[in-house]
C-alpha positions in Angstrom: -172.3 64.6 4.3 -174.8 62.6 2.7 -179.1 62.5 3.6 -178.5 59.1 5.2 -175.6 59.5 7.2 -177.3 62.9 8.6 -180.4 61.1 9.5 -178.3 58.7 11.8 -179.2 58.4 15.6 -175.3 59.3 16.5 -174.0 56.0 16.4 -176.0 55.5 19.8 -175.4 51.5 20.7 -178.8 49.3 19.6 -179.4 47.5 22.7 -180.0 43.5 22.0 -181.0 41.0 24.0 -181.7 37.3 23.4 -184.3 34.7 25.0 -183.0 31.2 24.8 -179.7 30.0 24.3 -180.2 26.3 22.9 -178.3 25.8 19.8 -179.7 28.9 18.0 -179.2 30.8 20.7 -176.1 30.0 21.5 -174.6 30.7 18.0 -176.4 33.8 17.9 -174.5 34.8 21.6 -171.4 33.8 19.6 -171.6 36.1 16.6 -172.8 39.0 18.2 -169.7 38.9 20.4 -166.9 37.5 17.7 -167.9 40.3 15.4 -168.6 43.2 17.0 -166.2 45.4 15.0 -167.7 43.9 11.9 -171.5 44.8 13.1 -170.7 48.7 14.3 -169.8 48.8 10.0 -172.9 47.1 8.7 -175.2 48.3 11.0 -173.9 52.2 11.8 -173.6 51.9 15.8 -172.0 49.4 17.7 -174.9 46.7 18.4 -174.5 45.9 22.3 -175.8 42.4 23.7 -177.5 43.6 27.3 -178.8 39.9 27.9 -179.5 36.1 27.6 -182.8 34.9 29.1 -182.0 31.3 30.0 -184.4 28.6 32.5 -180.9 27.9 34.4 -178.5 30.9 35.1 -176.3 28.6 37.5 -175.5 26.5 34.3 -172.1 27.3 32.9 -172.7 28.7 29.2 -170.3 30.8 26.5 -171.5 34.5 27.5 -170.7 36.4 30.7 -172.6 35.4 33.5 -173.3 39.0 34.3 -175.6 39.0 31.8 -178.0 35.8 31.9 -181.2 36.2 33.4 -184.3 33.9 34.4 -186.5 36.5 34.5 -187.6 37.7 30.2 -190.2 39.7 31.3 -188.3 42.3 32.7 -185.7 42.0 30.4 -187.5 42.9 27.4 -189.0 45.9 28.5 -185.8 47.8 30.0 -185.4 51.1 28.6 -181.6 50.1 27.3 -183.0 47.5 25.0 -184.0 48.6 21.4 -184.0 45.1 19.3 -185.0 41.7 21.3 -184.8 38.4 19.6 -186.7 35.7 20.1 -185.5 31.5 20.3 -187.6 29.5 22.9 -190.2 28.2 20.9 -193.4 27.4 21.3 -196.3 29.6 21.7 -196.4 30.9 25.3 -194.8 32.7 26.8 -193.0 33.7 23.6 -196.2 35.1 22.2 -197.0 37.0 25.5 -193.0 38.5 25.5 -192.7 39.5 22.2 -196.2 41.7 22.1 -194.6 42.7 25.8 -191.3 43.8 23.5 -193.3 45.7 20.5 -196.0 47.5 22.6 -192.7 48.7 24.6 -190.9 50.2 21.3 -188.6 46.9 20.8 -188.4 45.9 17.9 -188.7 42.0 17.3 -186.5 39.4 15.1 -187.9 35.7 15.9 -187.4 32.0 14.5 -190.6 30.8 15.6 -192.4 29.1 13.3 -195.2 27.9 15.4 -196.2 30.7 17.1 -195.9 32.9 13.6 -198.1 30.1 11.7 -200.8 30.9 14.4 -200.4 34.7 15.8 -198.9 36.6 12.9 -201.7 38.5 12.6 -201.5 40.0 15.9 -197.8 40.4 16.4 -197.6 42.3 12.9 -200.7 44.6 14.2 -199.1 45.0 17.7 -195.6 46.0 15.3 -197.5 48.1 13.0 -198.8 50.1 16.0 -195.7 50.7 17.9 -193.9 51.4 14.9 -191.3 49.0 15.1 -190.0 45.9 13.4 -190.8 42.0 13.0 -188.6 39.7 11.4 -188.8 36.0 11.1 -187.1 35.0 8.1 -185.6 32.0 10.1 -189.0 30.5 11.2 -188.9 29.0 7.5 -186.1 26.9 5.8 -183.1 27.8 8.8 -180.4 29.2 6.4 -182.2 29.6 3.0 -183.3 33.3 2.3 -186.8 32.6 1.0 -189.3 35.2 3.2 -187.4 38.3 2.7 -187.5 37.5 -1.3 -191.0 36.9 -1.4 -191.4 40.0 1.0 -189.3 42.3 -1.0 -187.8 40.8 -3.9 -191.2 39.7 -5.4 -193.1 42.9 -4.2 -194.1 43.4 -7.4 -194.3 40.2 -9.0 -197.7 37.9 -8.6 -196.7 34.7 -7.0 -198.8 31.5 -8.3 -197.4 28.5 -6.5 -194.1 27.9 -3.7 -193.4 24.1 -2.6 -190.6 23.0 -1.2 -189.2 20.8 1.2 -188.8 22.4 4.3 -188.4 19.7 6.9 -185.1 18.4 7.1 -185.8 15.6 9.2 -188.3 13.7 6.9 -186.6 14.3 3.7 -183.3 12.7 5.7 -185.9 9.8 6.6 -186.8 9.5 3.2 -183.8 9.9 1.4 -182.2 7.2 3.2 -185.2 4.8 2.4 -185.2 5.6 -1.1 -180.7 4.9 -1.1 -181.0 1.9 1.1 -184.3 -0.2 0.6 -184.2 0.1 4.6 -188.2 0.6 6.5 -189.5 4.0 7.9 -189.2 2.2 11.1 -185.5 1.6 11.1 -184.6 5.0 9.0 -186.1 7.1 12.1 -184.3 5.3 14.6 -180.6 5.8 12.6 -181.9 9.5 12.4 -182.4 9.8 16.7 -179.1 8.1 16.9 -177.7 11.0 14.7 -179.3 13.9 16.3 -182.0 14.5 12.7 -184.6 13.3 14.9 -186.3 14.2 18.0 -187.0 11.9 21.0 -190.8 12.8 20.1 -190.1 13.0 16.5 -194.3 13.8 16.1 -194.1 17.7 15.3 -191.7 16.3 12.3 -192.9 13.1 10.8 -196.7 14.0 10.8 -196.0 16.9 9.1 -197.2 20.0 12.0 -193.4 21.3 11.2 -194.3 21.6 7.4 -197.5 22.7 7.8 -196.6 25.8 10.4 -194.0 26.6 7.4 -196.7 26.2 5.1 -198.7 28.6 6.2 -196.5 31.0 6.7 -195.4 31.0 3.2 -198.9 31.0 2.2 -199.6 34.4 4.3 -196.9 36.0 2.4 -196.7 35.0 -1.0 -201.1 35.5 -1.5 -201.0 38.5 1.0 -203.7 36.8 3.0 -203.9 35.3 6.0 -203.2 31.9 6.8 -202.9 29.8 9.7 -201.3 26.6 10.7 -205.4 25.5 11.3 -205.6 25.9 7.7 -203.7 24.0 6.1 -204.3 20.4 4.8 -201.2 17.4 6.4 -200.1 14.7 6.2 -197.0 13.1 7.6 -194.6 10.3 6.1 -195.5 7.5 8.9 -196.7 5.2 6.2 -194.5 4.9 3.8 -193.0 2.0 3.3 -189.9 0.8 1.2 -192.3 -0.7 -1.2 -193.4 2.8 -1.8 -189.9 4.2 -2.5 -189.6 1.3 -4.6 -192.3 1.6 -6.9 -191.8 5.2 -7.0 -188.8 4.2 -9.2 -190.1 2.7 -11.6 -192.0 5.4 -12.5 -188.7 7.1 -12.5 -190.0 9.1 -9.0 -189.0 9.3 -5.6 -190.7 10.4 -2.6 -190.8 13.7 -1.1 -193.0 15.3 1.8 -193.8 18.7 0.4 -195.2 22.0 1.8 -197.2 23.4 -1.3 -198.8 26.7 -1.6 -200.5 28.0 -5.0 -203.0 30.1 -6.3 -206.3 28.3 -7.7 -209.0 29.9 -10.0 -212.1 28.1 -9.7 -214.8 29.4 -12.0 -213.5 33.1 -11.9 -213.4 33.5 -7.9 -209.2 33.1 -7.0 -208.9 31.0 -4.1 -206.0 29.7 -2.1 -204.6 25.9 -1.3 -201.6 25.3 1.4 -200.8 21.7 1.9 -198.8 19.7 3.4 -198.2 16.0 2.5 -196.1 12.8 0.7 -196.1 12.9 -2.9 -194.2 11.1 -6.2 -192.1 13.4 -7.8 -190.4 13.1 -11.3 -186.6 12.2 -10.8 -186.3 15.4 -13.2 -187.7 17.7 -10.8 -185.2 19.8 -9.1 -186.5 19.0 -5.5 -186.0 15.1 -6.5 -182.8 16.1 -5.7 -182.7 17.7 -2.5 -181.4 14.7 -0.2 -180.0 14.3 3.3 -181.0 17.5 5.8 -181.4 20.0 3.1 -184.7 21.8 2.4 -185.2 23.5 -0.8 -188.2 25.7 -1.8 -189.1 26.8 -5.6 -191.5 29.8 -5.9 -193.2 30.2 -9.2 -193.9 33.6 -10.1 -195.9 35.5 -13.2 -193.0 37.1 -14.3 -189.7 36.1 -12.9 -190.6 32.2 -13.7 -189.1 29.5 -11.8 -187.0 30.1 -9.0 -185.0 28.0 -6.5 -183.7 28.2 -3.2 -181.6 25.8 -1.4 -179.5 25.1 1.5 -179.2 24.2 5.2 -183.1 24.3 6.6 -181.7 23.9 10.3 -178.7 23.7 12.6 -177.4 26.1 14.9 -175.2 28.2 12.8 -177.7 28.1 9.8 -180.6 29.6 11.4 -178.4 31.7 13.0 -177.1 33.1 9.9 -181.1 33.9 8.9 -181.6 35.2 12.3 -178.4 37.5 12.2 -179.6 39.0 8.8 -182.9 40.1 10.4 -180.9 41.7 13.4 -179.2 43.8 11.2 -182.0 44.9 9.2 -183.6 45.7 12.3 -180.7 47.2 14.0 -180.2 49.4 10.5 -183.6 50.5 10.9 -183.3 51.9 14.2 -180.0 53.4 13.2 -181.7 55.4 10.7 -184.8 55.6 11.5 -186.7 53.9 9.0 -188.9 50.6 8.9 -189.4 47.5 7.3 -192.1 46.1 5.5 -195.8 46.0 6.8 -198.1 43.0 6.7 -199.6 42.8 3.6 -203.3 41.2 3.7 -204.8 43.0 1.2 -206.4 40.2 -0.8 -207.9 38.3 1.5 -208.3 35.0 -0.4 -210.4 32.3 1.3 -207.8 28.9 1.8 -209.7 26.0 -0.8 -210.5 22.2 1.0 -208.3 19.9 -0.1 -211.7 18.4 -1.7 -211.7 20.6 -4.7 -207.5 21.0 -5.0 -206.8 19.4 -8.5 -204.3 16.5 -7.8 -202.8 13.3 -9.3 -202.8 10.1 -7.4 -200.7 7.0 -7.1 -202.6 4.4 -5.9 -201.0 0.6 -5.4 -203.2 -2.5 -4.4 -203.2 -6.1 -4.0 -206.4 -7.1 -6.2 -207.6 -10.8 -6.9 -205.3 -12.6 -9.6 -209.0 -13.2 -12.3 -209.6 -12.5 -15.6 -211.8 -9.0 -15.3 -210.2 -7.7 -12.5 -208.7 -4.8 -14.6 -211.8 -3.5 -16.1 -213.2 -3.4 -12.5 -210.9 -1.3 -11.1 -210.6 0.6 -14.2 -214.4 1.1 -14.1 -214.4 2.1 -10.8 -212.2 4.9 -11.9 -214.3 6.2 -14.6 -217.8 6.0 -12.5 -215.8 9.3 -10.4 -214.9 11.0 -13.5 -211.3 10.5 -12.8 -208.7 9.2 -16.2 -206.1 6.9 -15.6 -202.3 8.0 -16.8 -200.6 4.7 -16.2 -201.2 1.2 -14.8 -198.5 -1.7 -14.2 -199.2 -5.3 -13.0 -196.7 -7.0 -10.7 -196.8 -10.6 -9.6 -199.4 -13.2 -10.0 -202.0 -15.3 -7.9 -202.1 -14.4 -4.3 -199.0 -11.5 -4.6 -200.8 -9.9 -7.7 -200.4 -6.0 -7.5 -201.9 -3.1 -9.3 -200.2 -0.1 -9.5 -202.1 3.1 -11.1 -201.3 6.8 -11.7 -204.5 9.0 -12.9 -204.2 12.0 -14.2 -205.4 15.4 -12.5 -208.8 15.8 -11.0 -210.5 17.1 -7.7 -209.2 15.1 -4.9 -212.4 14.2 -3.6 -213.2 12.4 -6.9 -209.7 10.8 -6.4 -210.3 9.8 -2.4 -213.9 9.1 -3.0 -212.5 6.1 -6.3 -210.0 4.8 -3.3 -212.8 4.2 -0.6 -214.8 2.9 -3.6 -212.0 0.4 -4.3 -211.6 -0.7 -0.8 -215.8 -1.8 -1.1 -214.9 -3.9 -4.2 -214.2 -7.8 -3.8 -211.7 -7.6 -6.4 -209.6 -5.5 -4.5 -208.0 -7.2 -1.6 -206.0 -4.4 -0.3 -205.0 -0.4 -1.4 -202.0 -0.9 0.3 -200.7 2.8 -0.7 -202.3 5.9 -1.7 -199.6 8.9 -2.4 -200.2 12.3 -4.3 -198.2 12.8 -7.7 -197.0 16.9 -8.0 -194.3 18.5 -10.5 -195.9 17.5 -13.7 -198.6 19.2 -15.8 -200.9 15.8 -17.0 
């Protein structure tokens, strides 16, 4: 008999119980039940659901009724319980019932990416203490496999930059403005009537969703720590369809991105993790990401580019991430062993957006008169900042100036748009966007 299968715990069940059974939930209930048989093999002991914490236990669901409970307090501390996992949302009392779970020996799986992008810290020191597991690979990009890779895969690779597209709702909002020509306004109400969008579609379309993500790709990938507080957003609100328009013709489109990447300013290695709407190159490969679908690409020193892509919510996705933890967790209890620690180690401080080298697209209605060009042009060069491109459209009182600079610290860049706002020439900046995924 081999090392490992000695150092089994005698195929003693892994207790499991859930909290929350809303669409994640729900599918979770469902696996753990449909493939029982197929669990006991992966896992090494049969994995046993002992309950479902639910606000309504009168309410007819798919589980037994024997085994819903109102009360997650006392579930997650009974002694037959070894794994529970996490699916309210939110930050209380999920913060409170998970460090309930892993100062009682429970090990934790969780999809919750606003209480991770804010308590990580803690939860992983209350884990580290009790010496059990926390897993949250589904708190970022539902189905895609993207935190375990960066965890383990990329262990010992040196991560520079991740971005990616990890809400699905905005990039459906966007995606459709960009196919039909159709207004932000009349794009998010299509995406209610289909279920992308929320009735309060807030946490989504200013960009708090991305920016939880953010930051917990951020923590892991720099092995630091940082928080949702910490990260730079904005949301998609205004764009318009004459954004996605002119996007085009500098062969772009339009894509809200969570970015994370390493910066060296004079020596001293810093940190940015932002969160907002930016031109991207139709040659980009998340240009192509459409619909619901998130995508992240992590650049690394030595494995280069890579690319993840799939299903970033959705019941059954982010059940799927959730279900990979379980086992993990449940194979770790099985033989005894533990997954990977917090890693904090470097410490680097998280850069303003001020001193972030960016690229901006800047569009404006300016005064149709012979010098208007080398006033705007000037105002440009007064803040250090070189323009890459410029295009004139329309004439007299529909004239529009369109310019793309090249890279420098957004603060130059923000501090030439208020400048252009002051200038007589300029009637309107009617649209300020970031440019990322090229190297001018």
């Amino acid at each position: 008999m081999s090392d490992s299968v000695d150092s089994r715990n005698d195929e003693r069940p892994i207790g499991v119980v859930v909290l929350g059974m809303g669409s994640v939930g729900t599918e979770v209930v469902r696996i753990l039940t449909e493939s029982a048989d197929d669990l006991r093999e992966r896992v090494g002991a049969p994995v046993v659901l002992r309950g479902v914490s639910v606000r309504d236990v009168s309410r007819p669901r798919a589980v037994d009724p024997a085994l819903l409970t109102d009360d997650p307090a006392e579930l997650v501390v009974r002694d037959d319980v070894d794994l529970v996992v996490e699916l309210i949302g939110g930050i209380e009392p999920p913060r409170q019932l998970i460090l309930s779970a892993l100062e009682s020996g429970k090990s934790v799986v969780t999809a919750n990416k606003a209480l991770m992008a804010v308590h990580a810290g803690e939860l992983s020191e209350a884990a580290a203490r009790n010496g059990v597991d926390l897993y949250f690979e589904a708190s970022v990009g539902g189905a895609i496999p993207v935190i375990r890779p960066l965890i383990q895969s990329l262990a010992g690779d040196s991560v520079n930059r991740v971005a990616g597209i990890v809400n699905g709702t905005t990039n459906f909002i966007l995606s459709a403005m960009a196919e039909t020509g159709a207004d932000y306004d009349e794009v998010l109400a299509e995406a209610g009537r289909l279920g992308y969008a929320e009735a309060d579609p807030s946490a989504d379309v200013e960009g708090y969703d991305a920016a939880a993500k953010a930051a917990i790709l951020a923590s892991i990938a720099f092995h630091s720590r940082v928080t949702a507080d910490d990260v730079y957003r904005e949301g998609i609100t205004a764009i318009t369809a004459a954004d996605l328009a002119a996007a085009a013709k500098f062969d772009c489109t339009v894509k809200l991105l969570a970015i994370c990447e390493r910066l060296n300013d004079g020596g001293a290695e810093k940190i940015s993790a932002r969160v907002y709407p930016a031109l991207i190159p139709l040659e980009h490969p998340l240009a192509t990401v459409n619909g619901a679908f998130n995508a992240v690409v992590v650049e690394s020193e030595n494995a280069g580019r890579l690319m993840f892509y799939g299903q970033g919510a959705g019941g059954a996705p982010t059940a799927s991430a959730v279900m990979g933890d379980l086992v993990m967790a449940a194979r770790n209890r099985v033989y005894r062993g533990r997954g990977p620690l917090e890693s904090t180690y470097a410490s680097l401080p998280v850069a303003s957006i001020d001193d972030v080298p960016t690229r901006y697209y800047v569009s404006m209605r300016v005064a149709d008169r012979p010098g208007v060009l080398a006033q705007v042009s000037g105002a440009f060069a007064e803040k250090g900042v070189s323009i890459s491109a410029m295009r004139q459209e329309g004439a007299g009182e529909d004239a529009r100036l369109i310019i793309v600079t090249h890279r420098a610290a957004d603060r130059a860049q923000s501090e030439t748009v208020a400048a252009l706002e002051e200038m007589d020439a300029v009637i309107k900046v009617s649209s300020v966007l970031r440019l990322e995924g090229t190297n001018e």
